[in-house]
TORTORKOL-382474 format. One record per residue: residue number from 1; residue in one letter; chain; x, y, z of N, C-alpha, C, O in turn. Coordinates in nm, 2 decimals. Layout:
TORTORKOL-382474
{NUM 'A' 'A' {X Y Z} {X Y Z} {X Y Z} {X Y Z}} ...
//
This chain:
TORTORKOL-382474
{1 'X' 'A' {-0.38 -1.15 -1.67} {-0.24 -1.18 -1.64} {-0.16 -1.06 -1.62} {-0.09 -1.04 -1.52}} {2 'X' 'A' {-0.18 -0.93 -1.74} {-0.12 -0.84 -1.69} {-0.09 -0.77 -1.55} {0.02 -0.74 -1.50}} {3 'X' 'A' {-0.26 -0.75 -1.49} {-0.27 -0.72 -1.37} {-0.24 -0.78 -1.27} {-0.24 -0.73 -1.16}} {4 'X' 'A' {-0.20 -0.90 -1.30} {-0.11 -0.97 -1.18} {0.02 -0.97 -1.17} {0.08 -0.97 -1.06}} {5 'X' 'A' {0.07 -0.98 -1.30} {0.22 -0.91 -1.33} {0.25 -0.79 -1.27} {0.33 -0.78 -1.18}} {6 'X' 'A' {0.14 -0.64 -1.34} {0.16 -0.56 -1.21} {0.19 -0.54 -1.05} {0.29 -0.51 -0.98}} {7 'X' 'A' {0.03 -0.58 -1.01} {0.08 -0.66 -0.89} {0.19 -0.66 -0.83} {0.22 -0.59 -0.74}} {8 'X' 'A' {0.26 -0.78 -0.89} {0.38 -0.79 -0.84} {0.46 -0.71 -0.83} {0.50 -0.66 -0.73}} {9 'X' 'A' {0.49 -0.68 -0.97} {0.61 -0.60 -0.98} {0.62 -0.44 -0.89} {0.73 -0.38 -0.88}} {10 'X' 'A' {0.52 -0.39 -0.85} {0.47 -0.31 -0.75} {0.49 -0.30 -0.66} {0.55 -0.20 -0.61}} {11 'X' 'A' {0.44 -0.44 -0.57} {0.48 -0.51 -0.48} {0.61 -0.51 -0.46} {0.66 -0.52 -0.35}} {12 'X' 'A' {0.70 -0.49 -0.58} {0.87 -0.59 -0.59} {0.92 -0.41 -0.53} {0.97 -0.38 -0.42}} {13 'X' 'A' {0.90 -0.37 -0.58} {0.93 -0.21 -0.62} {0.92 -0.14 -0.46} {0.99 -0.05 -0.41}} {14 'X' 'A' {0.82 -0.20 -0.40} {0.79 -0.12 -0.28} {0.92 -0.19 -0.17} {1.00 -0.13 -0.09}} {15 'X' 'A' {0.91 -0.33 -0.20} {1.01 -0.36 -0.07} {1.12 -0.32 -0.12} {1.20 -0.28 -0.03}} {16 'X' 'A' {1.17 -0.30 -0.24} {1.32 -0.25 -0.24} {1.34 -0.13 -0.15} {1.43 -0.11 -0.07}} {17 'X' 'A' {1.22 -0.04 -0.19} {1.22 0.12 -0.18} {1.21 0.10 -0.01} {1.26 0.20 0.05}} {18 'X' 'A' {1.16 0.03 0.05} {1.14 0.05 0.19} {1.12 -0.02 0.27} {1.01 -0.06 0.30}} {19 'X' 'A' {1.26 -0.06 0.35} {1.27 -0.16 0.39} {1.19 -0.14 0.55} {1.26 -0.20 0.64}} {20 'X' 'A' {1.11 -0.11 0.60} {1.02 -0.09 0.68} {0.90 -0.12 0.69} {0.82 -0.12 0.78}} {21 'X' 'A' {0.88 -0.17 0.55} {0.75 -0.25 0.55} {0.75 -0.38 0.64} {0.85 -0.45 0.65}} {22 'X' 'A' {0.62 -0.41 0.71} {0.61 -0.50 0.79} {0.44 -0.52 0.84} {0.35 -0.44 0.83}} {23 'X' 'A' {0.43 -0.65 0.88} {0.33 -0.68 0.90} {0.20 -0.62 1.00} {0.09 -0.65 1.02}} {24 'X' 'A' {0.31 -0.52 1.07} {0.20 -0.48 1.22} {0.23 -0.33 1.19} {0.32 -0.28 1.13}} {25 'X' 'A' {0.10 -0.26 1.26} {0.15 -0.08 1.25} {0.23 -0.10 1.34} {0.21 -0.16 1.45}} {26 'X' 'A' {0.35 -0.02 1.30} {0.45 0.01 1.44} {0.55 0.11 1.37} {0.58 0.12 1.25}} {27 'X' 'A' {0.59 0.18 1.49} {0.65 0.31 1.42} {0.75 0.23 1.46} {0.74 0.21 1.58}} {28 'X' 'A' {0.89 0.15 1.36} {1.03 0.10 1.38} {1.13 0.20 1.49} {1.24 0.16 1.48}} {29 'X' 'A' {1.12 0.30 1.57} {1.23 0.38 1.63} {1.33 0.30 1.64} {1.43 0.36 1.58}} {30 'X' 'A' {1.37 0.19 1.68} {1.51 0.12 1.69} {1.62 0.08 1.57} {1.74 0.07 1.56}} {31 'X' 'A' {1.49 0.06 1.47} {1.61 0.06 1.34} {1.56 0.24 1.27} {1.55 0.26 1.15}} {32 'X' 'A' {1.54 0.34 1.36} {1.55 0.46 1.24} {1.49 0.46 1.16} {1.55 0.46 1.05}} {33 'X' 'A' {1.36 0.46 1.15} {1.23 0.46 1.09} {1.21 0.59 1.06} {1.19 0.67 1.15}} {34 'X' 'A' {1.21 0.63 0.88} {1.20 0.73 0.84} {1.09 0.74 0.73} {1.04 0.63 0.70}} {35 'X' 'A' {1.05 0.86 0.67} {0.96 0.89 0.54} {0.99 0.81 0.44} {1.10 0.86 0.39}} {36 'X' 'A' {0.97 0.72 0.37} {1.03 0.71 0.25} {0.94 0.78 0.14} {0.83 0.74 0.14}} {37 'X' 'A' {0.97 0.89 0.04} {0.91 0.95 -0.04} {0.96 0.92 -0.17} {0.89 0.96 -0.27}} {38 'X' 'A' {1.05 0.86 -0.20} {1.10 0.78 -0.39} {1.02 0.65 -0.39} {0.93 0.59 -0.33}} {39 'X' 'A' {1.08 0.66 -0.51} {1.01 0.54 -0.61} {0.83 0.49 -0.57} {0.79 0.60 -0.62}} {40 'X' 'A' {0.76 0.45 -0.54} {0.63 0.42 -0.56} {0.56 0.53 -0.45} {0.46 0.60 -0.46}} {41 'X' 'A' {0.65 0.51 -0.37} {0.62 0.63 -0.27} {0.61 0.78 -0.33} {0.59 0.88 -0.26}} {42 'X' 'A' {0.61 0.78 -0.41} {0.64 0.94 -0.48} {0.47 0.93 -0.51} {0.42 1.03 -0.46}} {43 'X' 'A' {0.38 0.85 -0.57} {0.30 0.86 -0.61} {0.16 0.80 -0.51} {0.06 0.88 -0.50}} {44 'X' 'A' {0.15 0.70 -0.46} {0.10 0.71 -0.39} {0.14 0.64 -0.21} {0.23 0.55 -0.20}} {45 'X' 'A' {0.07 0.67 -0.09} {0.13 0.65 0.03} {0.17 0.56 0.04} {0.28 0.54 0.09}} {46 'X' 'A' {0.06 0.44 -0.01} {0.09 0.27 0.05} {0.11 0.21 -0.10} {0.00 0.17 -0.15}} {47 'X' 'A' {0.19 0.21 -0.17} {0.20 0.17 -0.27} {0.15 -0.05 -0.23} {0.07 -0.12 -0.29}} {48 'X' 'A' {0.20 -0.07 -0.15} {0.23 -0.23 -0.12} {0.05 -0.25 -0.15} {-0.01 -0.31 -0.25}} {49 'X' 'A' {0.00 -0.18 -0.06} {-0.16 -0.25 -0.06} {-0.21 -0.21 -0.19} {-0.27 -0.32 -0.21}} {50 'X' 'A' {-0.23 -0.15 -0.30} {-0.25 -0.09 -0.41} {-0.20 -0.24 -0.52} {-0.27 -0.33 -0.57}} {51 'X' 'A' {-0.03 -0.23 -0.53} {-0.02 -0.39 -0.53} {-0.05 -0.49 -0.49} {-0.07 -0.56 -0.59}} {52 'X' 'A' {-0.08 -0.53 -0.38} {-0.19 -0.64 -0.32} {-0.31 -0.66 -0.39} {-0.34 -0.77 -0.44}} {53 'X' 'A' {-0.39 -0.56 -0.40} {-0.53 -0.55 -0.49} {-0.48 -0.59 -0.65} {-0.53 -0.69 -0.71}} {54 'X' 'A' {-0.42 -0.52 -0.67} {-0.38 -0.57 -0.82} {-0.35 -0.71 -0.83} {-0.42 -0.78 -0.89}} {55 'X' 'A' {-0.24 -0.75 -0.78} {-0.25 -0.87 -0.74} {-0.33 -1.06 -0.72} {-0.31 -1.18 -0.75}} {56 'X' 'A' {-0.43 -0.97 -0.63} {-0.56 -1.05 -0.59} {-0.64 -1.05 -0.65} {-0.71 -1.15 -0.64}} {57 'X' 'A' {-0.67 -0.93 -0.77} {-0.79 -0.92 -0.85} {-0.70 -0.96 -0.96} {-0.75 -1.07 -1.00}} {58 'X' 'A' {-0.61 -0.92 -1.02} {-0.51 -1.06 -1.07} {-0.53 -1.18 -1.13} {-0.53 -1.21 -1.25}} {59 'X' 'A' {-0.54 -1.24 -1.02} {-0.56 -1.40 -1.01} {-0.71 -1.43 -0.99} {-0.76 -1.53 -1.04}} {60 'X' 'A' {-0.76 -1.35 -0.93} {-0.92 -1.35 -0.97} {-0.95 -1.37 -1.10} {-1.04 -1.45 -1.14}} {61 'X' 'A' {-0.88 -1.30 -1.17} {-0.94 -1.26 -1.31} {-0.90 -1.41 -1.38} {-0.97 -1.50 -1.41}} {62 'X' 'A' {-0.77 -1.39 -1.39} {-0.72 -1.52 -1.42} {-0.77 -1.67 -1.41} {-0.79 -1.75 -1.50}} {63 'X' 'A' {-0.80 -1.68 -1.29} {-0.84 -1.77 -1.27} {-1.03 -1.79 -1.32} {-1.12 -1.87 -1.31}} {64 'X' 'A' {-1.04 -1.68 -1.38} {-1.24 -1.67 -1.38} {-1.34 -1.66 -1.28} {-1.46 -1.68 -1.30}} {65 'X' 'A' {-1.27 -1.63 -1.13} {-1.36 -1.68 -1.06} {-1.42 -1.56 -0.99} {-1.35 -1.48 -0.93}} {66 'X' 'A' {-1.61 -1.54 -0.99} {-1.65 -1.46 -0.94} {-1.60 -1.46 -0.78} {-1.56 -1.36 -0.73}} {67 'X' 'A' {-1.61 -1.58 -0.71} {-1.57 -1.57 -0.57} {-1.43 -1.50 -0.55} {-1.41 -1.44 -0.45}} {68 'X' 'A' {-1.33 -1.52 -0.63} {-1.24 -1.47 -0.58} {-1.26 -1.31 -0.57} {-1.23 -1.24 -0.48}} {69 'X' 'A' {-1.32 -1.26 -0.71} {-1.37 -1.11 -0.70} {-1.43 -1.07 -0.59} {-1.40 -0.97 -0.54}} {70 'X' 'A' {-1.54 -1.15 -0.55} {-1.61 -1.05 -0.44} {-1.48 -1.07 -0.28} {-1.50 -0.99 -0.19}} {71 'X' 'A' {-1.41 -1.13 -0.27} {-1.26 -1.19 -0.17} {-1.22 -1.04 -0.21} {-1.22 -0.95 -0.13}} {72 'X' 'A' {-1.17 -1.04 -0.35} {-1.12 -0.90 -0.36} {-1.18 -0.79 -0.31} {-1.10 -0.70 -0.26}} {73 'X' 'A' {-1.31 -0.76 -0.32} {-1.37 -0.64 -0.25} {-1.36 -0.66 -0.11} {-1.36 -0.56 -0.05}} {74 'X' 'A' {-1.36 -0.76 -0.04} {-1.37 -0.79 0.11} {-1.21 -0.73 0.15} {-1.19 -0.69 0.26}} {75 'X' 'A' {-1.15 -0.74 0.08} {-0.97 -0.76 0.12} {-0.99 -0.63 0.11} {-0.97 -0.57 0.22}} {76 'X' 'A' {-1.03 -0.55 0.01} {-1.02 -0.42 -0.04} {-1.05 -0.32 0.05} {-0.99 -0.22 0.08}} {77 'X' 'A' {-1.19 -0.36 0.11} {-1.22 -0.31 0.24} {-1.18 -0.27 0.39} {-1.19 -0.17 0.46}} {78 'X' 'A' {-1.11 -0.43 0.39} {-1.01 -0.45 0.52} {-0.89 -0.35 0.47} {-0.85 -0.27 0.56}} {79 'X' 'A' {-0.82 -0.33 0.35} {-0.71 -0.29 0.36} {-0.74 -0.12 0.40} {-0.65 -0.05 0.43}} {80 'X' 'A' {-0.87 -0.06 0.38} {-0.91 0.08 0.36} {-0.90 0.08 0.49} {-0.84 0.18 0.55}} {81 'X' 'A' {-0.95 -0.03 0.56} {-0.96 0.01 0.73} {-0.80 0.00 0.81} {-0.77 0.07 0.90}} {82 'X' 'A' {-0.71 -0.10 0.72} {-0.58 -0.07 0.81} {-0.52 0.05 0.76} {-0.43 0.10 0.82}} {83 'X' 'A' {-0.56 0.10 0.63} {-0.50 0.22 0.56} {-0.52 0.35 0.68} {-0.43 0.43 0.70}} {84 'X' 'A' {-0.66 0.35 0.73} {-0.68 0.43 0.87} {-0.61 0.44 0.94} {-0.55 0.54 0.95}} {85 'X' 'A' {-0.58 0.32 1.02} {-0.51 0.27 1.14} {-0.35 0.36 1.13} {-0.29 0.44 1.21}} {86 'X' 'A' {-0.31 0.31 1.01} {-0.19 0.32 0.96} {-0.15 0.47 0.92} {-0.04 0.51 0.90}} {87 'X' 'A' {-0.23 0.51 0.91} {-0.23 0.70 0.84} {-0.20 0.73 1.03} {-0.08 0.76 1.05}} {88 'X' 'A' {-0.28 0.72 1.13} {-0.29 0.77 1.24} {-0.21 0.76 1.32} {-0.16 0.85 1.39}} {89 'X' 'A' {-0.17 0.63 1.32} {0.00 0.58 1.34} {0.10 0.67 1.31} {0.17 0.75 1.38}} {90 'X' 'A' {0.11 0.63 1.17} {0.23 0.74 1.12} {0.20 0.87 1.12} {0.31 0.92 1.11}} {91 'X' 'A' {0.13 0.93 1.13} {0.04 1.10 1.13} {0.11 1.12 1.32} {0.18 1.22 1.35}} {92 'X' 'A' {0.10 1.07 1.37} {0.15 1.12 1.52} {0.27 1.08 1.51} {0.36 1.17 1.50}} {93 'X' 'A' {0.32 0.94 1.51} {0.43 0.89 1.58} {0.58 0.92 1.49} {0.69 0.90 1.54}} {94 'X' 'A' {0.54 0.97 1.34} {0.65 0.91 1.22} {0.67 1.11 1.21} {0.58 1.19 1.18}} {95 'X' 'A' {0.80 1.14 1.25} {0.81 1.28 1.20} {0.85 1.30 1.07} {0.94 1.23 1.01}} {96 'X' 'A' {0.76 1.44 1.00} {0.79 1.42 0.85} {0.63 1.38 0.75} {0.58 1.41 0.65}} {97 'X' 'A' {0.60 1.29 0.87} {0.49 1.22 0.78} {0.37 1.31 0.69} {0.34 1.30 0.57}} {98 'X' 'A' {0.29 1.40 0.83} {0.17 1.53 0.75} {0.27 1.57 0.64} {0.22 1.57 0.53}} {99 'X' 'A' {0.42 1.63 0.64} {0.49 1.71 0.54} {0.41 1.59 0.39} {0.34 1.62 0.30}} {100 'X' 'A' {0.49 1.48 0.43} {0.46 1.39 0.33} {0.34 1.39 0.25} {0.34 1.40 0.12}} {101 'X' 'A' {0.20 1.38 0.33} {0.08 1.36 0.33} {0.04 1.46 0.22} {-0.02 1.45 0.11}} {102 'X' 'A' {0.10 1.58 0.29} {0.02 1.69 0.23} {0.08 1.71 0.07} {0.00 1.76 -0.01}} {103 'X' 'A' {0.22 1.66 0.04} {0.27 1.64 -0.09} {0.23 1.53 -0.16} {0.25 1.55 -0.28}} {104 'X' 'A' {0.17 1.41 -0.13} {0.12 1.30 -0.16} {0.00 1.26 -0.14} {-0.03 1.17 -0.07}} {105 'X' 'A' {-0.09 1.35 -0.22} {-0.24 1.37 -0.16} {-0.33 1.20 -0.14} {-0.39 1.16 -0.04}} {106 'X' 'A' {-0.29 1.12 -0.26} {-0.33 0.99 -0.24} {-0.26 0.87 -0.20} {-0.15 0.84 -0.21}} {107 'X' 'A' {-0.39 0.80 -0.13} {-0.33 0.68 -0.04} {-0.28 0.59 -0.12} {-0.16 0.58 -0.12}} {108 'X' 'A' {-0.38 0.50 -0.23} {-0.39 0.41 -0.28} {-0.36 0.41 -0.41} {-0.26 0.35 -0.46}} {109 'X' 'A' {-0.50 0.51 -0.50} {-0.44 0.48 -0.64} {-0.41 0.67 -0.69} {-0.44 0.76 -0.61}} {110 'X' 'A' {-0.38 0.69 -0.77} {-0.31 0.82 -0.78} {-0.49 0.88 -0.85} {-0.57 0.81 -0.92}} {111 'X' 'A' {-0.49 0.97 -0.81} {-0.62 1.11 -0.84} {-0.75 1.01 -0.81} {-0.84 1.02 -0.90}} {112 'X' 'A' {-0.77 0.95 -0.73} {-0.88 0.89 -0.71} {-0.88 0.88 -0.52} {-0.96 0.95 -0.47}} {113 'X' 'A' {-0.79 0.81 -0.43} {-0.80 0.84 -0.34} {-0.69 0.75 -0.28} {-0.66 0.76 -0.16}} 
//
């Protein structure tokens, strides 16, 4: 239960901090799409997907169920592959971003990767 509580509240934390989160890579230029580097962003890049995982493994847990765990590693996977997509996106298109990167060495969970 804890870990789904996290989850969320992670989750909660990131859309406050950045209202740019959205469902497709896209660099926002028309609403002024900028770095966000506070609050979860301080520690690691994508805080949202990091929540997500906590989240899903969460309710996995919660619920007992091995199938949702191995869902969790499958999700966990996919999210490493948009975490690519999304680094390369923002690495060209988002100015500011490498500054970021290079201050914010981790994507997902802090001193691991």
């Amino acid at each position: 239960m804890l870990v789904l509580l996290i989850g969320i509240w992670i989750c909660y934390l990131t859309m406050l901090e950045n209202s740019f989160a959205a469902p497709v890579v896209k660099i926002q230029d028309e609403r002024g799409q900028k770095v966000i580097t506070t609050g979860p962003y301080g520690y690691v890049r994508h805080p949202m997907y990091a929540g997500a995982i906590l989240y899903f493994a969460g309710t996995a847990l919660l619920l007992g169920s091995w199938w949702g765990l191995a869902a969790v590693l499958a999700f966990i996977l996919l999210l490493a592959i948009r975490t690519f997509i999304e680094e390369k996106t923002l690495r060209t298109g988002l100015q500011g971003y490498d500054d970021y990167a290079a201050r914010v060495r981790y994507k997902l969970i802090p001193m691991v990767w």
